[in-house]
C-alpha positions in Angstrom: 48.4 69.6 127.6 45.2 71.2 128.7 42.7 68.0 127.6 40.2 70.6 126.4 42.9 71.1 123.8 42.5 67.6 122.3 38.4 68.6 122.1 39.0 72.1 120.2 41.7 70.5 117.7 38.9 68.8 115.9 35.8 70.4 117.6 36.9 73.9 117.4 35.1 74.3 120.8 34.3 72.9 124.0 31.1 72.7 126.7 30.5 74.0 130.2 30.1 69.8 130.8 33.2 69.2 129.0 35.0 71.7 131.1 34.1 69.8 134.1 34.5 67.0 133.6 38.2 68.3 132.3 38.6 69.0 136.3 36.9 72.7 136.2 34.8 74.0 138.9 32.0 76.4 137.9 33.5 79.2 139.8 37.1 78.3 137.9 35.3 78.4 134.8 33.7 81.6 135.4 37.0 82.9 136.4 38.9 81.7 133.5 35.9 83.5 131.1 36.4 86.9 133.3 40.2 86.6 133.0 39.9 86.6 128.8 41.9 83.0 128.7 38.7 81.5 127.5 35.8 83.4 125.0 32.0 81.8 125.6 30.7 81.8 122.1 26.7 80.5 122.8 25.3 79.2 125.7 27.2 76.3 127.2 29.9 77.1 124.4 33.2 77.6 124.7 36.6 78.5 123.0 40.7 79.3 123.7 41.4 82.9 123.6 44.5 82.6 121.6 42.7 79.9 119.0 39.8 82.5 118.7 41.6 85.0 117.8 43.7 83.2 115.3 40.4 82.5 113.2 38.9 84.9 110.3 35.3 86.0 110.5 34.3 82.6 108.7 36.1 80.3 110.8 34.9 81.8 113.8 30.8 81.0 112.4 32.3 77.8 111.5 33.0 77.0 115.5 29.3 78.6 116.0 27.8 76.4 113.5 29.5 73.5 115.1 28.1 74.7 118.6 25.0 74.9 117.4 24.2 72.1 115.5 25.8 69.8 118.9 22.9 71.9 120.6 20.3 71.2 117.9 21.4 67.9 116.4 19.1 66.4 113.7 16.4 68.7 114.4 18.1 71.2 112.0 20.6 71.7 108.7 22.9 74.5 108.2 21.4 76.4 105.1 21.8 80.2 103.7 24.8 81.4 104.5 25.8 78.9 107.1 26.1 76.2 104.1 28.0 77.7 101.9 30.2 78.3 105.1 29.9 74.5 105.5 30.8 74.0 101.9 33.9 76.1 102.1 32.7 78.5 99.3 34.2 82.0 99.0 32.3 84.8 100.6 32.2 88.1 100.6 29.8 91.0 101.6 27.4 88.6 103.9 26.7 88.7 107.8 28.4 86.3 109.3 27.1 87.1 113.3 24.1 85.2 113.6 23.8 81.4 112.3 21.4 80.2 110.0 19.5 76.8 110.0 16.2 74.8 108.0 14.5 73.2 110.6 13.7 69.8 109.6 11.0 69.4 112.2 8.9 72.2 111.6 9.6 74.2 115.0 11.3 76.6 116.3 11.5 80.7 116.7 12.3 82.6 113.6 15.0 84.2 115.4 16.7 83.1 119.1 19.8 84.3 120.0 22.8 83.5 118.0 20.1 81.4 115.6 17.6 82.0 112.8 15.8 79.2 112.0 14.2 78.7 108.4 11.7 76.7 107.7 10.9 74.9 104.2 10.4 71.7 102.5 13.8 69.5 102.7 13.9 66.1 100.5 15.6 63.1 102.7 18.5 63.5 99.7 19.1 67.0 100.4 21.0 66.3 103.4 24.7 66.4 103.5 27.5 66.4 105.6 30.8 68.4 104.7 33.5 68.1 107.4 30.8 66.7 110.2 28.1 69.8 109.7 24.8 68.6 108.6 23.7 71.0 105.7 21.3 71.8 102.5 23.0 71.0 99.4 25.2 74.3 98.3 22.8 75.7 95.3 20.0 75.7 97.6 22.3 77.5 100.4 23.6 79.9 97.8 20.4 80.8 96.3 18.6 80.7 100.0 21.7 83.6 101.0 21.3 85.5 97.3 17.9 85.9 98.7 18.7 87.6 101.4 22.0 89.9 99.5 22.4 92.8 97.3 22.9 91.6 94.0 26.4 92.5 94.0 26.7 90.0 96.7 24.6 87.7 95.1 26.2 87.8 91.6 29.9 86.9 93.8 28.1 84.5 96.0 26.9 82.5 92.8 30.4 82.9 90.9 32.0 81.3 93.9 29.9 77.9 93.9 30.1 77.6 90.0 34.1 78.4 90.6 34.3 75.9 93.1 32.3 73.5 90.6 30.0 72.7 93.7 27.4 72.9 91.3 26.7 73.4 87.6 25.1 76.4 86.2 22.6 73.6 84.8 21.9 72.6 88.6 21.7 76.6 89.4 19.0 77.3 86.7 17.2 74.5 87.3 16.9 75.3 91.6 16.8 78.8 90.7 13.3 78.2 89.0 11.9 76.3 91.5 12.9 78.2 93.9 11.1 81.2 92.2 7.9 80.3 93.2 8.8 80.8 97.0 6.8 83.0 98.8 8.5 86.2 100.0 11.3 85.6 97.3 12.5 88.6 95.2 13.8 88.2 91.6 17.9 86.5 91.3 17.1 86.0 87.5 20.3 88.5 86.3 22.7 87.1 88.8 21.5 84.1 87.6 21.9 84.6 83.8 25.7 85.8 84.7 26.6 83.5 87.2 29.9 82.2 85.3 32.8 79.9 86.8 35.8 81.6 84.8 35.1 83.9 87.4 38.3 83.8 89.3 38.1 85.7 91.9 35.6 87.7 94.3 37.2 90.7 92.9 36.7 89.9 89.7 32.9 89.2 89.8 32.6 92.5 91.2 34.0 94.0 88.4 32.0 92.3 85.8 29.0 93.1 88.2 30.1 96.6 87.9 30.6 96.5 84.2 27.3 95.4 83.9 25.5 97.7 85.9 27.6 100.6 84.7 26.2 99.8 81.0 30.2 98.5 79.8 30.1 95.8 77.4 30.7 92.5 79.0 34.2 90.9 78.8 35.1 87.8 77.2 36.5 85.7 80.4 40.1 84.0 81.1 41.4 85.2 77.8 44.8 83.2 76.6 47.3 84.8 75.1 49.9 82.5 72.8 53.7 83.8 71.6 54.1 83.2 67.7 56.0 79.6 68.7 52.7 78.8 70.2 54.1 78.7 74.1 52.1 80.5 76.3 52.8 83.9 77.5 49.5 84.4 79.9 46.1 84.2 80.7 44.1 87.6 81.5 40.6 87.9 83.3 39.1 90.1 80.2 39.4 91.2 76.9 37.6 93.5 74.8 38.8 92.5 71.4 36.3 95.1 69.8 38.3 97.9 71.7 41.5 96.0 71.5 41.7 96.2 75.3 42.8 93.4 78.0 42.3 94.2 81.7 43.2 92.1 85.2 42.1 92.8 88.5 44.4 93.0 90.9 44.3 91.9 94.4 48.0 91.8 94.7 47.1 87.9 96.7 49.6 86.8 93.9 52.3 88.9 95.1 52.1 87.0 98.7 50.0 84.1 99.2 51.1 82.3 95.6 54.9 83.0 95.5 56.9 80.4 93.8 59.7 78.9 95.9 62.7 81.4 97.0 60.5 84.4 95.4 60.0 87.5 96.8 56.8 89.9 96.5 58.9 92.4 94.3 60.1 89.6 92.6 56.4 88.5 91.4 56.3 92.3 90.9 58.5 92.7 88.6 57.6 89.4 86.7 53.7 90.3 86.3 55.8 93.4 84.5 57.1 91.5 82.5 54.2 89.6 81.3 52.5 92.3 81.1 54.8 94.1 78.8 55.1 91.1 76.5 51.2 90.6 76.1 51.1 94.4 75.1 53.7 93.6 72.2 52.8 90.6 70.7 48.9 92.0 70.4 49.3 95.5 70.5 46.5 96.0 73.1 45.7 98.1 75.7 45.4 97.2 78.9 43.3 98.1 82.3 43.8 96.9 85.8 41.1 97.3 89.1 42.3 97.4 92.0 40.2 96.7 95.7 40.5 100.6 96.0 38.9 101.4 92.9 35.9 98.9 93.1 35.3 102.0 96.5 34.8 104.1 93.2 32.6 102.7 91.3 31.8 105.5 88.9 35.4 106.5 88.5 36.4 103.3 87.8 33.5 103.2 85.1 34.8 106.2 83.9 38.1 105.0 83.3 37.6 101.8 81.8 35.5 103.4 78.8 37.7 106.5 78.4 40.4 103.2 77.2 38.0 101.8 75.4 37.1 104.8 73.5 41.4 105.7 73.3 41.9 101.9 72.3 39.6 102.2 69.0 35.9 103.2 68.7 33.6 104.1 71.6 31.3 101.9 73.2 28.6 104.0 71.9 30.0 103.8 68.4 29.3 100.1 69.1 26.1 100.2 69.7 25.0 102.3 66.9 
């Protein structure tokens, strides 16, 4: 085995000195790079071809965050977006190509390379270390990327960290207003104010972002349903009771990702069916599902929802009047 390998299994990466001292000549090196068997990621930097490509868009900043806090060392803390990569939190709609760090000694460019460096006040107890990364406590780095997001992004990004329970929405509100005397910061207060863990999913916060924005009532979240020998049939995201309407978003992950043993996709399939079918008898509701495809359509997908809201019982705008 190549020892470089025994550096990457826990490193993710290796270094032009590394290399060397491996038995690589410069020249090699640079041949190796040219050939595609090895991908530089910074300056100095380096990773596998085949282990690169195996990596998602997040695990691929995870080996740049890793390069450049050996570069950096304790001169910096992975914050914004770069935490909550750190803190394993779900992401979705964020830029991922450039890493971001606090500096913790006041220097640095705003922007160099591959970096951008933040700077701000850090407390000596806001540092923390999640798999060997040095980082800003995740409410600060989810608050510090909402900053910089749409607040789509931002109400998923804040769903995610309450999900994970990687902070409370007591810790959120609390950073949230201190935060909000930062210069140059722009108002978070709705995401905020919404931010809920029963949020399963990234999916599903866009949806109840969606409904909000769109004017739809807001769902009551993670909704059991019970059969009359009080066994449980389900649990959906939403349901409207005033419009005796359910609805689920579906990412079809269930129908791969969480198969029980010796199940098959259409198996699951035909089991959500099921379940589906049952929870319509036993409370006579309607029900809605979102798919990926139709959060692409937003007003569609508006349109649809209320017209089975106003064929499951009164309108919306019955409601409100």
């Amino acid at each position: 085995m190549d020892p470089l390998r025994i550096i990457t299994a826990t490193e993710g990466f290796f270094t032009r000195r590394e290399a060397k001292n491996a038995g690589y000549a410069d020249r090699e090196i640079t041949r190796i790079v040219r050939d595609g068997a090895w991908h530089r990621i910074r300056r100095g930097a380096y990773v596998f071809a085949d282990e690169w490509k195996a990596l998602d868009a997040v695990g691929r900043h995870r080996v740049r965050a890793r390069a450049v806090q050996r570069s950096l060392g304790s001169k910096i803390a992975l914050s914004h977006v770069s935490g909550l990569v750190a803190h394993g939190i779900d992401l979705w709609g964020v830029d991922l190509a450039k890493v971001h760090v606090t500096r913790l000694d006041g220097a640095g460019r705003p922007l160099e390379g591959d970096v951008v460096h933040h700077l701000g006040v850090v407390r000596d107890d806001e540092i923390e270390t999640r798999d060997g990364l040095r980082t800003l406590p995740t409410v600060r780095c989810a608050l510090e990327a909402c900053l910089q997001a749409s607040d789509e992004v931002a109400q998923c990004l804040l769903d995610a960290g309450l999900r994970a329970e990687a902070f409370t929405k007591e810790e959120l509100e609390a950073e949230h207003e201190r935060m909000d005397q930062w210069p140059f910061s722009h108002p978070l207060g709705a995401a905020v104010a919404h931010a809920d863990p029963r949020s399963g999913s990234i999916g599903e916060s866009r949806c109840l972002w969606l409904f909000r924005v769109g004017g739809l009532p807001r769902p009551e979240l993670q909704v059991p349903v019970y059969r009359a020998d009080g066994s449980l049939v389900g649990i959906v995201d939403w349901a409207w009771p005033q419009f005796r309407l359910f609805g689920e978003f579906d990412g079809r992950v269930k129908y791969g990702k969480y198969l029980r043993p010796g199940q098959t996709p259409g198996d699951a399939v035909f089991a959500e069916k099921r379940r589906e079918d049952e929870i319509r008898e036993i409370t006579d509701y309607g029900f809605v599902r979102v798919t990926w495809v139709d959060l692409d359509n937003p007003r569609q997908t508006l349109a649809r929802v209320d017209s089975r809201m106003r064929s499951a019982g009164r309108s919306r705008l019955e409601m409100v009047d």
